[in-house]
N, C-alpha and C positions, 0 to 999 in steps of 0.2 A: 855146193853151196856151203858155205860155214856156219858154225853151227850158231854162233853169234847172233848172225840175222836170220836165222830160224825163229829163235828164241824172244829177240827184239819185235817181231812180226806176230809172234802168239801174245806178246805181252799188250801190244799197241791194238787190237784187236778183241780186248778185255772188254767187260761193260763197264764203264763209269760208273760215282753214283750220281745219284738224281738229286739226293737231297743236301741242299748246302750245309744245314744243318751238323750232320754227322763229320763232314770236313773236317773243322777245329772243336775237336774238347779238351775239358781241362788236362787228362792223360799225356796226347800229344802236343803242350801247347807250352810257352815258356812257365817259371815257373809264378808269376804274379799272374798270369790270368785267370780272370774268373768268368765264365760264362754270363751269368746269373739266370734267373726266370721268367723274363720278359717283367718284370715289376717296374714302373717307372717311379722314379723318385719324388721325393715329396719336400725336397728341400736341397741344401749344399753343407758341403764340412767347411769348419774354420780351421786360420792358419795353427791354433792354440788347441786344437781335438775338438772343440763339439759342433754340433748341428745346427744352422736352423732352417726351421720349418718355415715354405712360405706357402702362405693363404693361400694365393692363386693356382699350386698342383695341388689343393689336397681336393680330396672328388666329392662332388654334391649328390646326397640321396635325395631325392624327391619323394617323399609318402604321402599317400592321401590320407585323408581324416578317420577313422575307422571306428568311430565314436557308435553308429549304430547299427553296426554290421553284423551281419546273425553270424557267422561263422568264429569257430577257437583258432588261433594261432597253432595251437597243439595238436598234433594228430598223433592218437595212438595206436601202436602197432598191432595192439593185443584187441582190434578193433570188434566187437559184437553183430553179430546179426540182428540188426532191429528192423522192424515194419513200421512206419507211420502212417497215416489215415492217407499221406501223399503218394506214395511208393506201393503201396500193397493193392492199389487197381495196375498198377502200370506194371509191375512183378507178374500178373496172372493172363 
């Protein structure tokens, strides 16, 4: 046998990969491509350089009212050990 299709046969025989992902990156790719991050746009360029923004991509938060809500936005890390009258039956 030649050593050719030896060769050809352990090559063909390889694992794939699985993920499309790793395929094309910037590395092996021409040289204007850009991957980017999965970020979807929030508007279009003009012929003249700039942006505009259109209303309909940019994303809506919804929050609720949080006017009377016992809890801080803030948690801190350097948090203390406290007992309240709530807690110190349900701790024993």
């Amino acid at each position: 046998m030649p050593l050719g299709l030896i060769l050809g046969l352990g090559r063909a025989m390889r694992r794939k990969r699985t993920s499309s992902l790793d395929i094309l990156h910037p590395k092996r790719a021409p040289r204007n491509y850009y991957k980017g991050n999965n970020c979807k746009s929030t508007g279009f360029h003009t012929n003249k350089g700039g942006y505009v923004v259109v209303q309909e991509k940019l994303p809506i938060y919804v929050v609720p009212d949080l006017t009377d809500f016992k809890l801080k936005p803030y948690v801190s890390q350097c948090a203390l050990n406290a007992k309240t009258t709530e807690n110190a039956g349900a701790l024993n």
